[in-house]
C-alpha positions in Angstrom: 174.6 39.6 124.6 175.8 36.7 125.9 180.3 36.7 126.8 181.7 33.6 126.6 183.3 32.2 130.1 186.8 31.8 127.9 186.7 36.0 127.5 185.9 36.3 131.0 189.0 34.3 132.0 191.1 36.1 129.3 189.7 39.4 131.2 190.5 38.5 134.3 194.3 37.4 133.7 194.5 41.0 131.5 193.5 42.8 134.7 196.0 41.3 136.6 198.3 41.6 134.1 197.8 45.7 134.4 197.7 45.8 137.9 201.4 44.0 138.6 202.9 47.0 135.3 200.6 49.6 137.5 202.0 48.4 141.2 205.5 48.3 139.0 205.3 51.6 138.6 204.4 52.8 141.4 207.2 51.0 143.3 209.5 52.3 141.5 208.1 55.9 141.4 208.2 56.5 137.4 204.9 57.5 135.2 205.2 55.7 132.4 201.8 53.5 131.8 202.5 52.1 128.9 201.1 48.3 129.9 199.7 49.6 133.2 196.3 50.6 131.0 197.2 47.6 128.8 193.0 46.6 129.9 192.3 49.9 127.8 194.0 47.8 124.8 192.4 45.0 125.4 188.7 46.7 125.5 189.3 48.4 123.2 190.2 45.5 120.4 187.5 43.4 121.9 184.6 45.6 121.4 186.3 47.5 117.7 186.2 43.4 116.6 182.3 42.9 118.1 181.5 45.4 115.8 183.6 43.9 113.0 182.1 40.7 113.5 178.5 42.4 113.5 178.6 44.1 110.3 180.6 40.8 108.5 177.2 38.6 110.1 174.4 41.4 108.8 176.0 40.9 105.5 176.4 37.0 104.9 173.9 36.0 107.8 177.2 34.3 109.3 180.0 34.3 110.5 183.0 31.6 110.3 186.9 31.4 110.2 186.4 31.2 106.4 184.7 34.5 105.9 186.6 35.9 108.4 189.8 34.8 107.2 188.9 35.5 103.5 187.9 39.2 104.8 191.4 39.4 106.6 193.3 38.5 103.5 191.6 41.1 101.5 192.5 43.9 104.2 196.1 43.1 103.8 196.2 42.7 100.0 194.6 46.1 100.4 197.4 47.9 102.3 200.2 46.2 100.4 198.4 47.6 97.2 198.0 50.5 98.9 201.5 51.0 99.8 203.2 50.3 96.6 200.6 53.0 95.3 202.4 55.5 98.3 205.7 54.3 97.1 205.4 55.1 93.5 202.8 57.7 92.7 203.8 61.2 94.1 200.2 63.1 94.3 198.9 59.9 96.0 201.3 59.8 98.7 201.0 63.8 99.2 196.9 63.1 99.2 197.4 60.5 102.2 200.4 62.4 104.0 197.9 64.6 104.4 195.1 63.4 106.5 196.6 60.8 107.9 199.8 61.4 110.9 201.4 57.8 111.1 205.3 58.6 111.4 206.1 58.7 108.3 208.9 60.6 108.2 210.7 58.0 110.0 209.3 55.9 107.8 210.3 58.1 104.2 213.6 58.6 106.3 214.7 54.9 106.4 212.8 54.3 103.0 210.6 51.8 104.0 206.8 51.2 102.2 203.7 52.0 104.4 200.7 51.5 104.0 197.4 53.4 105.7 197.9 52.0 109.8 200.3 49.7 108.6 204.0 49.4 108.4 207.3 48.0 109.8 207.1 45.4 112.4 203.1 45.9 113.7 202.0 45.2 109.7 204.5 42.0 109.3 202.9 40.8 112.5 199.4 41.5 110.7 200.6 40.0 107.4 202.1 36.8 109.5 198.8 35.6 111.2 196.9 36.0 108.1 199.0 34.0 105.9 198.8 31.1 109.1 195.3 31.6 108.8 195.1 31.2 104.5 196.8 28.1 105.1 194.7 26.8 107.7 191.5 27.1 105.7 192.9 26.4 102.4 194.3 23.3 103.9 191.2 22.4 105.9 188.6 23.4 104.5 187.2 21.3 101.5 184.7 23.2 100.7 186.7 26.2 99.5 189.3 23.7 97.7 186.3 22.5 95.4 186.5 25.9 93.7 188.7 26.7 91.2 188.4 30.2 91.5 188.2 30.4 95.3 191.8 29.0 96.0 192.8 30.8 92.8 191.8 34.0 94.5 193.0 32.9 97.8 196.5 31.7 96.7 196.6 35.2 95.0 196.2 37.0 98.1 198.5 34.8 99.6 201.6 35.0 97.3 200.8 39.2 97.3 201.1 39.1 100.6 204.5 37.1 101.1 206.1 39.3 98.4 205.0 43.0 99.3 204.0 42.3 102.7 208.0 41.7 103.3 209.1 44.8 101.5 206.8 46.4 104.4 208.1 44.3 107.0 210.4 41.2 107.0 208.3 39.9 109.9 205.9 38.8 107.3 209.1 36.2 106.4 208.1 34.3 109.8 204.3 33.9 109.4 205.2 32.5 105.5 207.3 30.1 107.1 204.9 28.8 109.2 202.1 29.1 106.9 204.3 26.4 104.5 204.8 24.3 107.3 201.3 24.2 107.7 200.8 23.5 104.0 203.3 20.6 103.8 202.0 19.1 107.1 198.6 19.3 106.1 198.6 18.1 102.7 200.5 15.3 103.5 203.8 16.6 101.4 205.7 16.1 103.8 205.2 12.6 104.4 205.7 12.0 100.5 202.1 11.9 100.0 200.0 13.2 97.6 196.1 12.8 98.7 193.4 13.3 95.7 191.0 15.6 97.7 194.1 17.7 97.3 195.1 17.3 93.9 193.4 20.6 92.2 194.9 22.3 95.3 198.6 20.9 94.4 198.8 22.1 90.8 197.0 25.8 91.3 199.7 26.1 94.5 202.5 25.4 91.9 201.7 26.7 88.9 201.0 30.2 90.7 204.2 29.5 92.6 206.3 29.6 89.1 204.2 32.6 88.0 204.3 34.3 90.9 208.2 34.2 90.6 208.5 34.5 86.8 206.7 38.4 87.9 208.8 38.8 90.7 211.8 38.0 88.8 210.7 40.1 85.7 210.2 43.3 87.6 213.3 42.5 89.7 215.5 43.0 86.7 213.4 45.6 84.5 212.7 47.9 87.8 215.2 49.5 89.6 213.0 50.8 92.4 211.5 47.2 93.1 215.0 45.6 92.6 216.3 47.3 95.9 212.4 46.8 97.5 213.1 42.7 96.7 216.7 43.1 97.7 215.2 44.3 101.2 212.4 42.0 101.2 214.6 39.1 100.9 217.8 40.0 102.1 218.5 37.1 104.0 217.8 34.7 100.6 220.6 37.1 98.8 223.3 37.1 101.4 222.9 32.8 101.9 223.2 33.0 97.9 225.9 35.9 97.5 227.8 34.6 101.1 226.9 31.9 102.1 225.1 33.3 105.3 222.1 33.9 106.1 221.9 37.4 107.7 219.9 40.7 107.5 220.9 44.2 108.6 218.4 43.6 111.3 219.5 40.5 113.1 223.1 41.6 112.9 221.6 44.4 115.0 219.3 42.6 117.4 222.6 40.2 118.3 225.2 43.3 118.4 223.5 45.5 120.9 220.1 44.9 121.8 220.1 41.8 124.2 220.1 44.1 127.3 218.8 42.4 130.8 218.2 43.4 134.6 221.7 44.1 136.4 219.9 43.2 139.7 217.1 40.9 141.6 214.9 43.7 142.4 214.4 44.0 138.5 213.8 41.2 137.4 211.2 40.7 139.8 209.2 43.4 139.5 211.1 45.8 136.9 211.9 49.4 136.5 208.9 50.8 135.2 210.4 52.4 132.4 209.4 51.3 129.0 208.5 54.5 126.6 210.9 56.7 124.6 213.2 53.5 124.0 215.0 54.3 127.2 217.1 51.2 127.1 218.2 51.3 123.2 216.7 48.0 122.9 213.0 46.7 120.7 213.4 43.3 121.6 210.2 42.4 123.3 211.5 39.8 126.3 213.8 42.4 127.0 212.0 45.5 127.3 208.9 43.9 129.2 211.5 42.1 131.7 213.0 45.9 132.0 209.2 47.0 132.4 207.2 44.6 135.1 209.6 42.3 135.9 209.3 38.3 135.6 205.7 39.0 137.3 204.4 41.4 135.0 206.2 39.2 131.9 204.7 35.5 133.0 201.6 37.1 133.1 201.7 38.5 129.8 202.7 35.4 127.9 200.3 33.2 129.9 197.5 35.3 128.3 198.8 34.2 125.2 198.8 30.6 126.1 195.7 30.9 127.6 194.2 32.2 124.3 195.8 29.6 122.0 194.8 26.4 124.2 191.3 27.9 124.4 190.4 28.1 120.3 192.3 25.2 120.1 189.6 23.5 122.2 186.6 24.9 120.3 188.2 24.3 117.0 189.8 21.1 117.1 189.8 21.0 113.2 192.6 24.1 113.8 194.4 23.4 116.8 197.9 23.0 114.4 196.8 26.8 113.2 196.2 28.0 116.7 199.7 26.2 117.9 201.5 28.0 115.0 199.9 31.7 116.6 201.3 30.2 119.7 204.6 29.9 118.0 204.4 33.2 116.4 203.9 34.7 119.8 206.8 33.9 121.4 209.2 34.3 118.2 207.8 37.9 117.4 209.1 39.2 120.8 213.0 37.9 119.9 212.5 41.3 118.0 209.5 43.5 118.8 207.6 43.9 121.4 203.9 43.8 119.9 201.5 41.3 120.5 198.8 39.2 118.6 195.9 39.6 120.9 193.9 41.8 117.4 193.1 38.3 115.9 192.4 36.7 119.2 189.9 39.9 119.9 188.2 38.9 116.5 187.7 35.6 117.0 186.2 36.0 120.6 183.6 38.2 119.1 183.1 35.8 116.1 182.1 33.1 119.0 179.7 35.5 120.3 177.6 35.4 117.4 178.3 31.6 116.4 177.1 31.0 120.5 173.7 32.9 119.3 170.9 29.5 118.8 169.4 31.8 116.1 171.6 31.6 113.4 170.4 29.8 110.4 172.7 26.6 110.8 172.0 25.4 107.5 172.8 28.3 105.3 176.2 28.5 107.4 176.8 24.6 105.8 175.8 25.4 102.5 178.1 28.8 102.3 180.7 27.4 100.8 182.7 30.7 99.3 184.0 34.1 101.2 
């Protein structure tokens, strides 16, 4: 197997990264690991993707961003089928309650959908990078727009996502933002042009736009369940249209009481070693990292990230806007969770594992031109 130098960079800047949260708490005498073993993470997502990327290859002989990202979209169509099945079909949700333990009482408690390993915040992270990702290939990738039924299924996937994905988890709200900024740019839309090679593309994307809210709109006044699931999904839409401002339950949270920083130098340095059990009332992720492993332990953390984006951005120039917008998404995500992106990262380092492999058939990867 041959490891790419970039992964063995990325390695050694996680190490470090565990050791500074490990000697953080030590200093300050607590036991709480939590991104101490953070290396455990990180091999673990590395070699669970390997064997993604494996079994995706023996199937189509290849692998690319295309299948991968065509694969990706059909995962999270999957759990936001899945979770409106959960929400609205008794036995179903007793059947999966059943074998599977994934805090959803919490979940049934504040009434939010779930899927199967997939719900709040950590799924709307999910949902955000593959809707970047959708856009990316949809917008550079000609091969795919020359199908009818390939962006028709893609667009699908797509819209599904933006409109469940955000009764699962508003996140999702910030990766279709960024995916339409991606369209527009791309496209040339927002330069008030209209190129031909993206002509099919343009009238598909709109005509399933006014569908996909003629459905919307129809079940939002014929269903009472999904009324108050759209109501949730887009709260911030309803309040700018009802009020005048744009707000959410959540943000009027995260900017009441959750902004909470080191009260000395020592902590911000290095931190209190505390992060588990939401000891300090707070999810924002600059926050509760800061509290954890200090600065130290923080600069490291987000320099992975950079270090990650400015790598695939070099070996796939065709993407670097994509891989600046999971640079973006990065760095917003933690204004209210702490989670990370490094799953799509961990797939895409063992997609280059195979693609680095001089035995694969180049010429049936340029003539694969569907997912």
């Amino acid at each position: 197997m041959k490891i790419d130098r970039a992964l063995v960079g990325a390695t050694g800047i996680v190490m470090l990264f565990s050791l500074v949260c490990f000697f953080a708490v030590d200093y300050n005498h607590t036991t709480d690991l939590s991104y101490a073993t953070y290396f455990v993470s990180f091999a673990v997502w590395t070699f669970s993707a390997y064997t993604v990327c494996a079994l995706i290859r023996s199937v189509h002989g290849v692998i690319n961003l295309k299948i991968l990202t065509c694969y990706l979209a059909g995962v999270c169509v999957a759990q936001c089928l899945l979770a409106l099945l959960i929400d609205s079909i008794p036995l179903f949700e007793i059947f999966v309650n059943s074998y599977i333990d994934q805090g959803q009482d919490f979940l049934v408690e504040v009434s939010r959908l779930y899927g199967i390993g997939a719900s709040l915040d950590n799924a709307g992270v999910r949902f955000s990078l593959v809707l970047i990702m959708l856009a990316g290939v949809l917008s550079k990738e000609q091969t795919l727009r020359t199908d009818r039924s390939t962006i028709i299924m893609l667009l699908i996937a797509f819209f599904s996502i933006v409109i469940v994905g955000n009764m699962i988890s508003r996140t999702t709200s910030t990766g279709a933002g960024l995916a339409l900024l991606l369209f527009t740019w791309n496209t040339g839309i927002s330069r008030m042009v209209v190129r031909p090679d993206f002509l099919r593309f343009h009238v598909i994307f709109w005509m399933m736009l006014i569908v996909a809210v003629l459905i919307t709109t129809y079940f939002y006044q014929s269903n009472k369940i999904f009324h108050e699931q759209i109501r949730f999904a887009f709260e911030g839409f309803f309040n700018w249209i009802e009020t005048g401002e744009w707000r959410t339950g959540s943000t009027d949270k995260l900017s009441e009481n959750m902004w909470i920083w080191p009260t000395d130098m020592k902590t911000w340095i290095i931190g209190t070693g505390l992060y588990e059990n939401w000891i300090y009332g707070t999810d924002i992720g600059y926050c509760r990292f800061i509290l954890y492993c200090g600065l130290s332990g923080f600069s490291l953390f987000a320099l992975f990230f950079i270090y990650n984006a400015v790598v695939f951005a070099g070996k796939y120039r065709q993407y670097w806007d994509m891989f600046f917008l999971f640079f973006v998404m990065t760095f917003v995500v933690w204004i209210k969770v702490s989670t990370d992106i490094f799953l799509i990262y961990a797939l895409l380092y063992g997609m280059d594992m195979f693609k680095s492999d001089k035995t694969l058939n180049h010429q049936y990867e340029d003539r694969l031109l569907y997912c």
